[in-house]
N, C-alpha and C positions, 0 to 999 in steps of 0.2 A: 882278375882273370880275364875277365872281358876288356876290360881299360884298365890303362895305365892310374897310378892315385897320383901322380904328379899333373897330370892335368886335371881341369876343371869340373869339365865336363864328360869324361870320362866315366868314374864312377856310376855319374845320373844316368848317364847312355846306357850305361853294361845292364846296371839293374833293369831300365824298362824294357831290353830288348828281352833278360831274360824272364820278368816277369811275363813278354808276351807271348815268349815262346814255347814258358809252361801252359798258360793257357790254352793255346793253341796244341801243340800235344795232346794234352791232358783230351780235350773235344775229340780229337781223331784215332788216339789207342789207349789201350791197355796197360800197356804197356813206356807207360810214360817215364817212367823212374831211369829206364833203361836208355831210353834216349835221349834225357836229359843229361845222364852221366856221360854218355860219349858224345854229348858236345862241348858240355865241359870239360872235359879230356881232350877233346880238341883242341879247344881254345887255349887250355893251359900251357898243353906243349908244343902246338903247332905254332900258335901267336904271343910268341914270350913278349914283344911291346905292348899286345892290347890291338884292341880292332880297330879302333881309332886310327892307331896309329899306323896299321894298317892302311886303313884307306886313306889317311893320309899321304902316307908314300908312293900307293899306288893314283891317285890322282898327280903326283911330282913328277912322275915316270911318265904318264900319257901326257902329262905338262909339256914337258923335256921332247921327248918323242915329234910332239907336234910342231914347234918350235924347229925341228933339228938338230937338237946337241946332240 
């Protein structure tokens, strides 16, 4: 959901981003269940390659950009 299982490092990324991000939740509401599932639900349907792979492309794009292609 977070990353892609074809990369490496992926997987390890997604998990601690989201183990810190229940934490972090969890500290500040109540309401944490709730917004944990809609970022999940974000991430699932918003980012069908994974966030990785996400900023991967968007680092390729401000690459490109800079560059002038």
């Amino acid at each position: 959901m977070l990353a892609r299982v074809s990369t490496f490092l992926g997987p390890m990324v997604g998990t601690v981003l989201l183990l810190l991000l229940n934490d972090t939740v969890t500290r500040f509401t109540e309401y944490h269940g709730i917004v944990l599932g809609t970022v999940i639900l974000f991430f699932a349907l918003g980012l069908r390659k994974g966030l990785l792979d996400f900023v991967a492309e968007w680092f390729s794009h401000r690459r490109d950009a800079a560059e002038g292609r």
